[in-house]
Biotite code that builds the C-alpha atoms (Angstrom):
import biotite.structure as struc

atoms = struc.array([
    struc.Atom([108.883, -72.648, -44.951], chain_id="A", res_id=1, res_name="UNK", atom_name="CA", element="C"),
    struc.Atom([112.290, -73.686, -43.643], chain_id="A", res_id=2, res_name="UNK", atom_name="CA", element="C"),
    struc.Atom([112.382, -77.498, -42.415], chain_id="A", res_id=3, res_name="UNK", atom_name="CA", element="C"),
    struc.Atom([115.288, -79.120, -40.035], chain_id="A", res_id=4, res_name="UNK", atom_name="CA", element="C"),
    struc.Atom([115.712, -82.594, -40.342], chain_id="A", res_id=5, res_name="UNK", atom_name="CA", element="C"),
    struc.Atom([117.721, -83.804, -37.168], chain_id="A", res_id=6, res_name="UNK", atom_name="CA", element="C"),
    struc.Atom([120.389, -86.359, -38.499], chain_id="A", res_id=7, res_name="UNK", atom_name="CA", element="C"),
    struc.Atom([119.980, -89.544, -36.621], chain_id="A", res_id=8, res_name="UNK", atom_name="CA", element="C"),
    struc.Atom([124.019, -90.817, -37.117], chain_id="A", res_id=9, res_name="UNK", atom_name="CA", element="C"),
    struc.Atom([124.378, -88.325, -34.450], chain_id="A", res_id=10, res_name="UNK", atom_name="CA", element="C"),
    struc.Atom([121.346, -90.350, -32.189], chain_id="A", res_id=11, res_name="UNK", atom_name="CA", element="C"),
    struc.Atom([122.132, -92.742, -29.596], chain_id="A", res_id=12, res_name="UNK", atom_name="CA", element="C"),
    struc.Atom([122.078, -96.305, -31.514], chain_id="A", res_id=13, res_name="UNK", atom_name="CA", element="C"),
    struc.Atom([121.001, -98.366, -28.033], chain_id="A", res_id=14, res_name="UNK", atom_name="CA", element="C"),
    struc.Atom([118.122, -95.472, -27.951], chain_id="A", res_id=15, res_name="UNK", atom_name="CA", element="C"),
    struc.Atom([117.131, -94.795, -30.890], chain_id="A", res_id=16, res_name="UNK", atom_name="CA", element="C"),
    struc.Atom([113.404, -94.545, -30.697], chain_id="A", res_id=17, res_name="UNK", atom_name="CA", element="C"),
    struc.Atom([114.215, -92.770, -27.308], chain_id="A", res_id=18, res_name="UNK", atom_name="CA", element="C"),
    struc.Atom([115.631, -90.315, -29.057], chain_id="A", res_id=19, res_name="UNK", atom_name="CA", element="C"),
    struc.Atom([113.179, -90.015, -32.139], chain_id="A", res_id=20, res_name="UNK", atom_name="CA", element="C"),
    struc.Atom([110.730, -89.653, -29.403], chain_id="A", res_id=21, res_name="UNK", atom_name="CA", element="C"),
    struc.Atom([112.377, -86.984, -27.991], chain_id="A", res_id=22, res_name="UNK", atom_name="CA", element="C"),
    struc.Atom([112.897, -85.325, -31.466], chain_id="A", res_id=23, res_name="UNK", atom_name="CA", element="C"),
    struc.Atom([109.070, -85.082, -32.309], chain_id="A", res_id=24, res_name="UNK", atom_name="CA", element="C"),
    struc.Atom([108.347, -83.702, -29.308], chain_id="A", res_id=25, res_name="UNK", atom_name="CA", element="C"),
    struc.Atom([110.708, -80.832, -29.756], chain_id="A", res_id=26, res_name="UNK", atom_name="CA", element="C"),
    struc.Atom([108.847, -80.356, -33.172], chain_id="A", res_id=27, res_name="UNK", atom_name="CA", element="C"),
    struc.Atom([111.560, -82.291, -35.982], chain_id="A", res_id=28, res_name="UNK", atom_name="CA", element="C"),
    struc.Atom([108.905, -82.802, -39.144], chain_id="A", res_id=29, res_name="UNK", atom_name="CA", element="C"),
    struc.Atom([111.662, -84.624, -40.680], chain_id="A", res_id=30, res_name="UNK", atom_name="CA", element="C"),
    struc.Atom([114.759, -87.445, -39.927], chain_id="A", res_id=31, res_name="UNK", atom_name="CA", element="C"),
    struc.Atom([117.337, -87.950, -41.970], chain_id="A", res_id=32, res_name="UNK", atom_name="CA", element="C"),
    struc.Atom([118.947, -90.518, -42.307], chain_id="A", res_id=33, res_name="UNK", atom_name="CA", element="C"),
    struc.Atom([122.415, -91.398, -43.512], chain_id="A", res_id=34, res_name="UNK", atom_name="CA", element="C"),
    struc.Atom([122.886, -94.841, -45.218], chain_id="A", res_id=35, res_name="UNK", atom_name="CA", element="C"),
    struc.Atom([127.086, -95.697, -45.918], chain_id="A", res_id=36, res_name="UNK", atom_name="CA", element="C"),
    struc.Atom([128.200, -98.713, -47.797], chain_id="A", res_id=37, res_name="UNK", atom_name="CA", element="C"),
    struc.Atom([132.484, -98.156, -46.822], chain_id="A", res_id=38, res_name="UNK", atom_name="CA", element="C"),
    struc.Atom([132.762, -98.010, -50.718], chain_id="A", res_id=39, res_name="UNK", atom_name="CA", element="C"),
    struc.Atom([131.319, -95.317, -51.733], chain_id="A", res_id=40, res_name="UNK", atom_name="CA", element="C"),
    struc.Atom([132.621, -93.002, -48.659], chain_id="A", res_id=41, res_name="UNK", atom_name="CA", element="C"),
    struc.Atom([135.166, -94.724, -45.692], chain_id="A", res_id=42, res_name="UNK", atom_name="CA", element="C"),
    struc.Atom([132.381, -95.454, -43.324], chain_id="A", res_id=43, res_name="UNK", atom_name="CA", element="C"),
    struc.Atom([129.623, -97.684, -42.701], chain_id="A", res_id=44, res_name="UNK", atom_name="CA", element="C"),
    struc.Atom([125.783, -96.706, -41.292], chain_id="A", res_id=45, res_name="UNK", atom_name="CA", element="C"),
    struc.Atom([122.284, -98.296, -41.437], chain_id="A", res_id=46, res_name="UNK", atom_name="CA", element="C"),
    struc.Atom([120.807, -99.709, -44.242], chain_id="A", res_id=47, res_name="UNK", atom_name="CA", element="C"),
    struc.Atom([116.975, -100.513, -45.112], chain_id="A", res_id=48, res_name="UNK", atom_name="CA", element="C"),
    struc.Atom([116.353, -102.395, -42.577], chain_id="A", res_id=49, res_name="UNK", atom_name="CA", element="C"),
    struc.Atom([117.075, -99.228, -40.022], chain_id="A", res_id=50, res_name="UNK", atom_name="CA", element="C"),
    struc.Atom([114.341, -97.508, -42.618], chain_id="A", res_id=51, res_name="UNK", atom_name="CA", element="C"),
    struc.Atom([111.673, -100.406, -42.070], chain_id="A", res_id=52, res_name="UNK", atom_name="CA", element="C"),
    struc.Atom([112.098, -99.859, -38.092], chain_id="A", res_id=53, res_name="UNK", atom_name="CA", element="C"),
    struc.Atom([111.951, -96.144, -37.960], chain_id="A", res_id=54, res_name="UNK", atom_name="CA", element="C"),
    struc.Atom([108.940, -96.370, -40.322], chain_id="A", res_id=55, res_name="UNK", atom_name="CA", element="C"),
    struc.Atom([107.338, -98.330, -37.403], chain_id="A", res_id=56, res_name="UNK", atom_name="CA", element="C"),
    struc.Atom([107.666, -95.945, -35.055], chain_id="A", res_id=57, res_name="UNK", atom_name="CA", element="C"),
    struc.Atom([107.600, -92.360, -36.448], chain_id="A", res_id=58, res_name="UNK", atom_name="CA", element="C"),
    struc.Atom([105.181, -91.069, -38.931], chain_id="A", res_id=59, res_name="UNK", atom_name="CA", element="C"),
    struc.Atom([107.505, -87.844, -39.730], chain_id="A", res_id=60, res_name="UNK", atom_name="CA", element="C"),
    struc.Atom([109.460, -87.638, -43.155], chain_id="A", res_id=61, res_name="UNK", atom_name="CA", element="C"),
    struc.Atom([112.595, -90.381, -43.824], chain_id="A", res_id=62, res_name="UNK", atom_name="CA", element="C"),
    struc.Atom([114.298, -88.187, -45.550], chain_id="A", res_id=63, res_name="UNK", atom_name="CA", element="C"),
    struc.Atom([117.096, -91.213, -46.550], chain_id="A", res_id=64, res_name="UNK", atom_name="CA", element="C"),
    struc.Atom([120.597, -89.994, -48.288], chain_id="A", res_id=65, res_name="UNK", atom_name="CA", element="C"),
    struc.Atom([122.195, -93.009, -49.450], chain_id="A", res_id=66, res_name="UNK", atom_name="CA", element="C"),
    struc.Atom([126.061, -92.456, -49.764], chain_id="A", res_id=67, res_name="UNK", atom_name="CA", element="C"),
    struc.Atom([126.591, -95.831, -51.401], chain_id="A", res_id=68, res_name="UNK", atom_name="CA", element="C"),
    struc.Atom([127.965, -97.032, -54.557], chain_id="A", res_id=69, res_name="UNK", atom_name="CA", element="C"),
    struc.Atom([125.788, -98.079, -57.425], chain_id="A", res_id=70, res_name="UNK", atom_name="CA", element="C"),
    struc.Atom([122.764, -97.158, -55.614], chain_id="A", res_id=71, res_name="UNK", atom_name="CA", element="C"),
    struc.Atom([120.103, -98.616, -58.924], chain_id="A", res_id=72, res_name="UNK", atom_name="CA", element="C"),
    struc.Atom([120.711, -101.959, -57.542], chain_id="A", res_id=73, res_name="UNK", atom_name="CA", element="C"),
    struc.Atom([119.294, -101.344, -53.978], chain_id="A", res_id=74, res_name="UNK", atom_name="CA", element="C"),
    struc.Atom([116.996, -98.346, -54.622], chain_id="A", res_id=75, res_name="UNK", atom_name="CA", element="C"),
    struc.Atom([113.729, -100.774, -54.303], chain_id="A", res_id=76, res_name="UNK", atom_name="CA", element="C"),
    struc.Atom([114.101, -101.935, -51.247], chain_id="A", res_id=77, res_name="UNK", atom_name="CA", element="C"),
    struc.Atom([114.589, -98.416, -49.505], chain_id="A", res_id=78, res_name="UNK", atom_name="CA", element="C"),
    struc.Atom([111.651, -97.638, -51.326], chain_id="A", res_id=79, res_name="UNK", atom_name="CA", element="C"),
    struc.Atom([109.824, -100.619, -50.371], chain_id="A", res_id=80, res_name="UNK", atom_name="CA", element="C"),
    struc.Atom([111.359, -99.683, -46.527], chain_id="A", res_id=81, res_name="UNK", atom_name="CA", element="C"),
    struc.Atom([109.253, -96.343, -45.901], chain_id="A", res_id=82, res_name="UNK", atom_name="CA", element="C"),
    struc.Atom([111.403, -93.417, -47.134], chain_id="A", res_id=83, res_name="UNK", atom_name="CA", element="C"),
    struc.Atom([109.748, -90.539, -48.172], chain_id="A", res_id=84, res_name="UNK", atom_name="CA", element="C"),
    struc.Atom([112.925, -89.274, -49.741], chain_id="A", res_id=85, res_name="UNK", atom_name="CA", element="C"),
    struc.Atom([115.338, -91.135, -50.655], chain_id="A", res_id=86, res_name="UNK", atom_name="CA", element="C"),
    struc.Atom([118.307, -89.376, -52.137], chain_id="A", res_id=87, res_name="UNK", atom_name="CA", element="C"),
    struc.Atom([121.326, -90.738, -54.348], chain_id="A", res_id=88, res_name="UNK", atom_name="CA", element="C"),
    struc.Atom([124.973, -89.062, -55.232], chain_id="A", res_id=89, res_name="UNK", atom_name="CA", element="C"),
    struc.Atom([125.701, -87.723, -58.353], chain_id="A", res_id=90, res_name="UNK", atom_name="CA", element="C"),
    struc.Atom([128.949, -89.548, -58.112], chain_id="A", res_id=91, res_name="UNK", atom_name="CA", element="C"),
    struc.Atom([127.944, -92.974, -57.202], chain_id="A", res_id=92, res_name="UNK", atom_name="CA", element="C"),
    struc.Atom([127.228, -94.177, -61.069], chain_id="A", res_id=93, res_name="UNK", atom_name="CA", element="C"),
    struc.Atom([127.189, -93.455, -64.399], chain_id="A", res_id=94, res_name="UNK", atom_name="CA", element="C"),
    struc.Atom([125.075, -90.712, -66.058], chain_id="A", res_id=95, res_name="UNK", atom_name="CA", element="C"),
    struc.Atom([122.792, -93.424, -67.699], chain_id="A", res_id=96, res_name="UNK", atom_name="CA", element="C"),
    struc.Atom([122.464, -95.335, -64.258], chain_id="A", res_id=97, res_name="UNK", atom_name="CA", element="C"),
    struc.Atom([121.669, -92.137, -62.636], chain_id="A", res_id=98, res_name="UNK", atom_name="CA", element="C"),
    struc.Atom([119.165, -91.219, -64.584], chain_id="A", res_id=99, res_name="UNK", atom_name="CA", element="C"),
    struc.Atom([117.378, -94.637, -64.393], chain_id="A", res_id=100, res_name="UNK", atom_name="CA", element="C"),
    struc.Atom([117.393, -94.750, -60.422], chain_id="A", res_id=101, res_name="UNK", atom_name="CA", element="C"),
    struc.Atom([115.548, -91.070, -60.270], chain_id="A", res_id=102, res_name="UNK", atom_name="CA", element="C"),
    struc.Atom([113.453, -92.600, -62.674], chain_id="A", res_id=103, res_name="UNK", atom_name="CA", element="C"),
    struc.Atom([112.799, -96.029, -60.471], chain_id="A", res_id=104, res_name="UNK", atom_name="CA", element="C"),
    struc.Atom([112.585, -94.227, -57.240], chain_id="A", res_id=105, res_name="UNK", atom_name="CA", element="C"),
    struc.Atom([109.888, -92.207, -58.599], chain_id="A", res_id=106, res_name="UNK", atom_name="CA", element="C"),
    struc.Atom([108.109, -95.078, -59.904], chain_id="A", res_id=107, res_name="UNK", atom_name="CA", element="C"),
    struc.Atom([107.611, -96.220, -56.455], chain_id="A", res_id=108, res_name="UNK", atom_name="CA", element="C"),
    struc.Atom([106.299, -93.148, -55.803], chain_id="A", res_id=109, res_name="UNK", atom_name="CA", element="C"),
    struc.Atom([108.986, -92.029, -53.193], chain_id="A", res_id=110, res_name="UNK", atom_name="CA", element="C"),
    struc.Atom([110.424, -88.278, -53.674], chain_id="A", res_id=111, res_name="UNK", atom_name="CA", element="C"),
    struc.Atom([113.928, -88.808, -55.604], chain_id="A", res_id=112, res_name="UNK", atom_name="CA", element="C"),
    struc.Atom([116.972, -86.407, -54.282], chain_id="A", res_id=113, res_name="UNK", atom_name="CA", element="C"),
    struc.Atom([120.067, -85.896, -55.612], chain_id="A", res_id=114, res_name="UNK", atom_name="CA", element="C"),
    struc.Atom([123.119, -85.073, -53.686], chain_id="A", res_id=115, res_name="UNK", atom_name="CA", element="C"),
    struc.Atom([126.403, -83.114, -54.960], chain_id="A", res_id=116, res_name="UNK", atom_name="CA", element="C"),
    struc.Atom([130.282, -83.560, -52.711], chain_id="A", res_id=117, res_name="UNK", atom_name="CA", element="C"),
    struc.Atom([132.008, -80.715, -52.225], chain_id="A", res_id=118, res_name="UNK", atom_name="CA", element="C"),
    struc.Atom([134.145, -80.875, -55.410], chain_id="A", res_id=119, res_name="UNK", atom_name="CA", element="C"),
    struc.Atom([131.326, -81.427, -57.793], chain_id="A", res_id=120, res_name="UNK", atom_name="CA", element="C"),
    struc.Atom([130.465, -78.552, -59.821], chain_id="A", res_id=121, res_name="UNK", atom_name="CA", element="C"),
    struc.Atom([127.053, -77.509, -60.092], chain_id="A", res_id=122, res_name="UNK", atom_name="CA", element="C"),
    struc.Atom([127.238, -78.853, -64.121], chain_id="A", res_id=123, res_name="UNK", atom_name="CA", element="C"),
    struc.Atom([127.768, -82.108, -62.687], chain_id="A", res_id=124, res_name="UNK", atom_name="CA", element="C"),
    struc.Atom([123.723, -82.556, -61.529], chain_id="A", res_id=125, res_name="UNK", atom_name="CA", element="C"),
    struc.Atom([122.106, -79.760, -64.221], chain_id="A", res_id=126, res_name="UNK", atom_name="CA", element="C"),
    struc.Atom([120.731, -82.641, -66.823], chain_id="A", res_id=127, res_name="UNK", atom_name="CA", element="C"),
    struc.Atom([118.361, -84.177, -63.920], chain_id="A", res_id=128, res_name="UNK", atom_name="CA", element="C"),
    struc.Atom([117.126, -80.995, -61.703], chain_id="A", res_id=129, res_name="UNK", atom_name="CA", element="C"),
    struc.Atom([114.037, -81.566, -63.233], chain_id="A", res_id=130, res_name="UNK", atom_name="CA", element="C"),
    struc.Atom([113.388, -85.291, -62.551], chain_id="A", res_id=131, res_name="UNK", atom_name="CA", element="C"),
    struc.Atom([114.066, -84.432, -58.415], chain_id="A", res_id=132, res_name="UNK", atom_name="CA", element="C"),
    struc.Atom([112.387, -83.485, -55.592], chain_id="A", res_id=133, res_name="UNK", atom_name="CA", element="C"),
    struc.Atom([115.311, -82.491, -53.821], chain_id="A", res_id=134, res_name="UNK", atom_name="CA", element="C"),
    struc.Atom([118.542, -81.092, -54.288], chain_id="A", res_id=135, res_name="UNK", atom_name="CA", element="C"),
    struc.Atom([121.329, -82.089, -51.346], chain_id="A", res_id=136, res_name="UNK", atom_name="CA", element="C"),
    struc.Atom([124.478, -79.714, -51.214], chain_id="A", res_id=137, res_name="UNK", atom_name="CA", element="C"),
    struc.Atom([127.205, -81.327, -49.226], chain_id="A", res_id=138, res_name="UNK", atom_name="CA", element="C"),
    struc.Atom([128.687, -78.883, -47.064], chain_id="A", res_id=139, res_name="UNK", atom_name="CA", element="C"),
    struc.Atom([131.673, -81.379, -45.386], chain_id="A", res_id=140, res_name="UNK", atom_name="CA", element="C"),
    struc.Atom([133.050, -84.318, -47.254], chain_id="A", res_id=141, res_name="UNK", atom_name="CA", element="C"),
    struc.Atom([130.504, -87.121, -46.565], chain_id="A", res_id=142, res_name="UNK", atom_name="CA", element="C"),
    struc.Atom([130.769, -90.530, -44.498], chain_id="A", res_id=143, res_name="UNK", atom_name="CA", element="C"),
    struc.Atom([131.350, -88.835, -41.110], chain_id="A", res_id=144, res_name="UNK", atom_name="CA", element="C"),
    struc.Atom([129.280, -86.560, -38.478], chain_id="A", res_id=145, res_name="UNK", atom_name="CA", element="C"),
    struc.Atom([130.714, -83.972, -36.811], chain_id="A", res_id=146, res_name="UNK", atom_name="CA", element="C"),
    struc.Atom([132.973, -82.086, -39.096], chain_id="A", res_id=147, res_name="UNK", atom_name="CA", element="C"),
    struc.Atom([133.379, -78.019, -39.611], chain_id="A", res_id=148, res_name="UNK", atom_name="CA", element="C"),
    struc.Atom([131.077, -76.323, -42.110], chain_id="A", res_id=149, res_name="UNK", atom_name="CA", element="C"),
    struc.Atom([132.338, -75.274, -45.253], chain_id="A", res_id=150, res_name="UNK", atom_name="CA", element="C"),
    struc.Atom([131.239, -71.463, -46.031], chain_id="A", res_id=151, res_name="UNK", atom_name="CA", element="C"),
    struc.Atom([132.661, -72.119, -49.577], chain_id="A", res_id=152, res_name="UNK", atom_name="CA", element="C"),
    struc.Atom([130.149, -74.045, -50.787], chain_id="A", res_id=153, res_name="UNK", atom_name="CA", element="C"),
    struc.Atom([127.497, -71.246, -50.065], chain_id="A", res_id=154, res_name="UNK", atom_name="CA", element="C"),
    struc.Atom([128.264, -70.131, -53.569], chain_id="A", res_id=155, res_name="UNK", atom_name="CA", element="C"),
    struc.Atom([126.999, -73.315, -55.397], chain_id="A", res_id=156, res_name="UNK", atom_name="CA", element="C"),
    struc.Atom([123.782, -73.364, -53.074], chain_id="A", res_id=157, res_name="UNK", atom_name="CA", element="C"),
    struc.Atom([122.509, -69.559, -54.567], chain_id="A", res_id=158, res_name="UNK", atom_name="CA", element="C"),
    struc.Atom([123.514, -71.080, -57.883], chain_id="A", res_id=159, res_name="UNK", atom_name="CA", element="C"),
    struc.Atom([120.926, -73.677, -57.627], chain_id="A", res_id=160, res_name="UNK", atom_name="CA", element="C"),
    struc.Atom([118.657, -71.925, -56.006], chain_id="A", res_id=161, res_name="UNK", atom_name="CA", element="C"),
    struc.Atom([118.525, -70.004, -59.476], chain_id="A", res_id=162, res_name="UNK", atom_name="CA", element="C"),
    struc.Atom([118.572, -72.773, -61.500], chain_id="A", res_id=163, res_name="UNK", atom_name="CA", element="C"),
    struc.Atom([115.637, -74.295, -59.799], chain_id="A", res_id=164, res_name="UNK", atom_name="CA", element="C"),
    struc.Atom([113.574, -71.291, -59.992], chain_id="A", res_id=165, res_name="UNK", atom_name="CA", element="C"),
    struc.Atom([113.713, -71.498, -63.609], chain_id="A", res_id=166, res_name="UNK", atom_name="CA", element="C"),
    struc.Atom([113.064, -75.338, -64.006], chain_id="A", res_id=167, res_name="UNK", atom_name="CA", element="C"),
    struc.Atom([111.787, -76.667, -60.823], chain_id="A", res_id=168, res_name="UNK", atom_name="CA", element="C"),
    struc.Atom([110.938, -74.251, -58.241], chain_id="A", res_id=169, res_name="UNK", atom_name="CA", element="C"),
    struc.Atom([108.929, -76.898, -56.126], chain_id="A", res_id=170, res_name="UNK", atom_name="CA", element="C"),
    struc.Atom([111.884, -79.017, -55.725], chain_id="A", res_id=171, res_name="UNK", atom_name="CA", element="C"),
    struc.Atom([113.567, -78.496, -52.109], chain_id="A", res_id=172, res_name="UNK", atom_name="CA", element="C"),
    struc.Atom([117.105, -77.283, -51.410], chain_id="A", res_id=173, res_name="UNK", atom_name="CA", element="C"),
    struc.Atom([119.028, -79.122, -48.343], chain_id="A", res_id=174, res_name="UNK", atom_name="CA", element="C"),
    struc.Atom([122.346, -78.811, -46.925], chain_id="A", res_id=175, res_name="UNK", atom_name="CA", element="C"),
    struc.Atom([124.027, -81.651, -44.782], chain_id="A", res_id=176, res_name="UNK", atom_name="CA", element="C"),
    struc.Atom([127.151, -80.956, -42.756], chain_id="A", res_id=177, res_name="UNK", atom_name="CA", element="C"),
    struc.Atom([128.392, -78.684, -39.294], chain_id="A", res_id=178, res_name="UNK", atom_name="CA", element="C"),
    struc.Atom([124.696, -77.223, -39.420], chain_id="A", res_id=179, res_name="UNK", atom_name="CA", element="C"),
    struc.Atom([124.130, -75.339, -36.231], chain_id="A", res_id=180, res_name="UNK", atom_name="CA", element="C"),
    struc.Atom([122.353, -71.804, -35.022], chain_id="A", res_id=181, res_name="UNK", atom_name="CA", element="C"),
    struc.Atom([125.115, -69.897, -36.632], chain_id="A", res_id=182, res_name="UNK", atom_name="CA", element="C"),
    struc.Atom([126.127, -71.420, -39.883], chain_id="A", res_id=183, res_name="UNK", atom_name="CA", element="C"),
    struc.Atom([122.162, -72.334, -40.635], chain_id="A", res_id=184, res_name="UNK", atom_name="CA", element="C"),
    struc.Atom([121.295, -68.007, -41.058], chain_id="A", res_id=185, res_name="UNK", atom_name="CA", element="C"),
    struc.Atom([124.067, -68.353, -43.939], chain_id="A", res_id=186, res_name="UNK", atom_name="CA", element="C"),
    struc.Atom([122.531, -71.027, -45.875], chain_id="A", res_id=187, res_name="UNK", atom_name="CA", element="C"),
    struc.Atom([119.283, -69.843, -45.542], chain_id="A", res_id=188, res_name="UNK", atom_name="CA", element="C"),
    struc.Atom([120.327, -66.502, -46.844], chain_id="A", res_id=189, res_name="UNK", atom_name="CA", element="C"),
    struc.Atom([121.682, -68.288, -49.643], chain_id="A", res_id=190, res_name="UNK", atom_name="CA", element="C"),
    struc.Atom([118.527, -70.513, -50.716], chain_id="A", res_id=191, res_name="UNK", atom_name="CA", element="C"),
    struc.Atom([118.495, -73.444, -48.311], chain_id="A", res_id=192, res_name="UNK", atom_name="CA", element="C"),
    struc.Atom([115.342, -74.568, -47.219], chain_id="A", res_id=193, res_name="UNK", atom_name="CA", element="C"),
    struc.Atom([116.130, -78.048, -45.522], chain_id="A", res_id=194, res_name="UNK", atom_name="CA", element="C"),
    struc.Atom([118.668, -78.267, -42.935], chain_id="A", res_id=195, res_name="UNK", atom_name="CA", element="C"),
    struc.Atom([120.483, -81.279, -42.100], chain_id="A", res_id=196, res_name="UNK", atom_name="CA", element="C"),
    struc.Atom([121.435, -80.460, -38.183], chain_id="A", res_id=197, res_name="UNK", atom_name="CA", element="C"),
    struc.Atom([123.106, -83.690, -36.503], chain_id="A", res_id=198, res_name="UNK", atom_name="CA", element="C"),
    struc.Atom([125.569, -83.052, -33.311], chain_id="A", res_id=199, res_name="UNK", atom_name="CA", element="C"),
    struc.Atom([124.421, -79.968, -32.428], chain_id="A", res_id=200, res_name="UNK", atom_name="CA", element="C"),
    struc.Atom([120.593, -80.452, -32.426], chain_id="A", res_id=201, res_name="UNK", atom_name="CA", element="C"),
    struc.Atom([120.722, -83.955, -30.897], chain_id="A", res_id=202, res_name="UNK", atom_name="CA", element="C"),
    struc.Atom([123.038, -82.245, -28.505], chain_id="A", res_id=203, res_name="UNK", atom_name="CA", element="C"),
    struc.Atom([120.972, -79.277, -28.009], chain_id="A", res_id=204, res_name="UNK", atom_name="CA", element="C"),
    struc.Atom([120.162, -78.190, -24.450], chain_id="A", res_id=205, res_name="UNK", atom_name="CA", element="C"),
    struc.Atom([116.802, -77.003, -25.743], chain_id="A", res_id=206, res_name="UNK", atom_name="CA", element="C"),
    struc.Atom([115.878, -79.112, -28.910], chain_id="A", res_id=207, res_name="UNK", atom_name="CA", element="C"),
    struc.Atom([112.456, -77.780, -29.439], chain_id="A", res_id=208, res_name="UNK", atom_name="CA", element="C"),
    struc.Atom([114.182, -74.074, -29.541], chain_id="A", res_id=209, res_name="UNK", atom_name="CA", element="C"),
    struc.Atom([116.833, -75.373, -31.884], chain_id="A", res_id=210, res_name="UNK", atom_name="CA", element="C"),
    struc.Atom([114.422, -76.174, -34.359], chain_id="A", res_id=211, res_name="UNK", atom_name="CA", element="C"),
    struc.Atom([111.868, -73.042, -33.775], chain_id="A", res_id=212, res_name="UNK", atom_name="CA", element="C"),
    struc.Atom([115.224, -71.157, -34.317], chain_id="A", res_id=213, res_name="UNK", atom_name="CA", element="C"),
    struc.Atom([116.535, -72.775, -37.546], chain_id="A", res_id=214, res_name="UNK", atom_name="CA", element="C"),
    struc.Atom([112.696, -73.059, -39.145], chain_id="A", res_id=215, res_name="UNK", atom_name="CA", element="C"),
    struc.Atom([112.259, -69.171, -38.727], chain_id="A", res_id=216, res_name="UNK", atom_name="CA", element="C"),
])
């Protein structure tokens, strides 16, 4: 089963349960949510306290990506915040460190991602497919919404998808970035199973058939 998770960057911040309202009525299962530190990527968005308020008010999936630096040190409180997911970069920290925050987020019993940029080779994430419950495939350069999708990264997404089969079929496959009706059929077709859509569901004229459309 295919799952959209409507990015709430692209929500209006004055009306934001307005518009998570709206969402679940349309049929989203999941949010994501996009956490920035300006360090990690040039841009700055929510942070666990965001988490703790949309915990009070939805009982969907928090599917949290946190594009911040360092991530170990902060991991807890997310946790502690309500995400279901909660999903760290590849790049953000050592290979020791990143090890040891799948290994904390899990110990709070909160799914642990792992999320690749568009330059980082496949290799890059191999040594800790198995300790995830979700692999994130960049498909812009984070920190911003709105950007074009990247067809060249369609390539690493069928790589993983065969990877995982081998070692960790369960675990889910998401892309993130210029996720619409159109460039969704490609990364299904190529192994994607969780799709990030921001702008163009939250600015869908019919939300409930933008998600019926991308979940088929």
């Amino acid at each position: 089963m295919n799952i959209v998770a409507p990015s709430l960057l692209a929500a209006d911040p004055m009306n934001m349960e307005r518009d998570v309202k709206t969402l679940e009525q349309a049929g989203a299962k999941w949010f994501h949510v996009d956490v920035m530190d300006g360090l990690f990527v040039p841009n700055f968005s929510f942070g666990y306290s965001t988490v703790s308020a949309l915990r009070k008010i939805t009982d969907r999936v928090l599917d949290v990506h946190l594009m911040i630096d360092r991530p170990l040190r902060y991991v807890e409180q997310f946790c502690k915040a309500g995400s279901d997911y909660l999903t760290i970069h590849v790049e953000s920290d050592t290979p020791e460190n990143i090890a040891a925050t799948l290994d904390k987020i899990a110990s709070f019993g909160v799914k642990a991602g792992i999320s690749v940029k568009p330059k980082t080779p496949v290799e890059a994430i191999e040594p800790y497919l198995e300790k995830c419950d979700l692999i994130l495939v960049m498909t812009v350069e984070p920190g911003f919404g709105g950007q074009s999708f990247m067809a060249d990264m369609m390539p690493k997404v069928a790589l993983l998808k065969e990877k995982l089969a081998k070692v960790n079929p369960a675990c889910k496959l998401e892309v993130d970035g210029g996720v619409d009706m159109r460039t969704a059929e490609v990364c299904k077709a190529n192994g994607a199973n969780v799709l990030v859509a921001g702008s163009a569901c939250l600015k869908a004229a019919d939300k409930a058939e933008f998600i019926r459309s991308l979940e088929r």
